[in-house]
N, C-alpha and C positions, 0 to 999 in steps of 0.2 A: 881732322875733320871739324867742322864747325861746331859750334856749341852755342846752343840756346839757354843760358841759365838761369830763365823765368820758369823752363819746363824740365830742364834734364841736370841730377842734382850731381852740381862737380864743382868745387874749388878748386885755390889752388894747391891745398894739403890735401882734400881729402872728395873720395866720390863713391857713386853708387855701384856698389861690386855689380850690378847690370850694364852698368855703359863701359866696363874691362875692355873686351872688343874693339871698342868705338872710342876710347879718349883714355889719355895718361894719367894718372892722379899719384903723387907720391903714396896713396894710402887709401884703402876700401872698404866701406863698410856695409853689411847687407843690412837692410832696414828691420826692423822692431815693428812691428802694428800696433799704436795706441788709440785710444778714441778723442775726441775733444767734449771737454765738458762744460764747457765755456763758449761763449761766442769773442771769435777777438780777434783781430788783422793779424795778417802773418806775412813778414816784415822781411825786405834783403838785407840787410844787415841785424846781428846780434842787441845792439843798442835802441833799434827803435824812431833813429834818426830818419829816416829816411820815409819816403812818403809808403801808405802800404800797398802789398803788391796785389794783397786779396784779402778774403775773410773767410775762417774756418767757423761752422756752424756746429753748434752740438750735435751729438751724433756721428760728425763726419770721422773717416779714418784718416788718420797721420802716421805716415810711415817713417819713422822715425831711424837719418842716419850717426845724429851726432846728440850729447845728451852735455851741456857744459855751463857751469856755473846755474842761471835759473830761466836757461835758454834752452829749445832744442831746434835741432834743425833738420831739415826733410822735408815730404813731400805731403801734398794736402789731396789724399786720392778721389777726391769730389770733380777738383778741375784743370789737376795736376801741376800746380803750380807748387814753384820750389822757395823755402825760407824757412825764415825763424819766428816761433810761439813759444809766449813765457811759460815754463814746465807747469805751473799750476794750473793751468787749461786743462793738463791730460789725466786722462782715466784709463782704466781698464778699456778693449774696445766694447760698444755694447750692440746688440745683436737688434737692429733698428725693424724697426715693425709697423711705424709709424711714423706718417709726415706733417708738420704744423701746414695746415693749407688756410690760415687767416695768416693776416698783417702782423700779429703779434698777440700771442697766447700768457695769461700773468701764471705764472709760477707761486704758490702757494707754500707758506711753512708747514700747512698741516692737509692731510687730508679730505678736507671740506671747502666746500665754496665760499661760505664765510671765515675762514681762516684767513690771517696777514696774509698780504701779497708780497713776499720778498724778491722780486725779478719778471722778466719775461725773458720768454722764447720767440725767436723769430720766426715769418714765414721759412718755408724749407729746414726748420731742425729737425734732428730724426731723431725718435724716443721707440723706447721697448715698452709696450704695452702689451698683456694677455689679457682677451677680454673673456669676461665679464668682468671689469672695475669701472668704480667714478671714476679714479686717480689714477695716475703715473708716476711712479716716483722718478725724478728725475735729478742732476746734480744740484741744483738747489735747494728742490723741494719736492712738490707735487703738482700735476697738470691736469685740470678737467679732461675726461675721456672723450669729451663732447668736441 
């Protein structure tokens, strides 16, 4: 059967104990769910060479088939495109509550608005937020609730 392997995750060692059924894989693995805590392309090959195929947002869930050297590889379940993200992207998943809906939100070292800015968040990240806070903590720092 055909294979699309921008959306349906299968090498030629190894694939998604879902597509069993549907396609041969010497080897299967059932995904892990991690979060991304980073923003950063997520790449078809290991190395990074190649142009990216997409980009995981913080927030987003990565359902992770393969875990190797300082790469993993899997599926980006925002727009289901399949690759590899350098492991330190990934987090615990976090339970998203909130969406960046400006261009680009700065990330804070401390809980205040006058605190460094060490980063931003893109439109569309997704952060956990209970309100009533100013802040969000989020993997870099803190995020105005505003």
């Amino acid at each position: 059967m055909p294979v699309d392997r921008r959306i349906q995750a299968i090498r030629k060692d190894l694939a998604d104990v879902r597509l069993a059924e549907r396609a041969f894989a010497p080897h299967y693995a059932a995904a892990v769910t991690r979060g991304i805590a980073l923003q950063t392309p997520l790449y078809a090959d290991h190395h990074g060479e190649a142009p990216p195929l997409s980009e995981v947002l913080p927030g987003d869930r990565f359902e992770m088939l393969e875990l190797s050297g300082d790469h993993a590889w899997g599926i980006c379940v925002t727009d289901g495109a399949v690759g590899y993200v350098p492991v330190e992207t990934l987090c615990d998943p976090v339970s998203c509550t909130h969406v960046v809906a400006i261009a680009s939100t700065p990330v804070h070292a401390t809980p205040h608005a006058d605190g460094p800015v060490v980063g931003a968040l893109p439109m569309d990240a997704r952060v956990e937020m209970h309100m009533p806070v100013a802040f969000a903590q989020v993997a870099l720092g803190y995020v105005d609730a505003t």
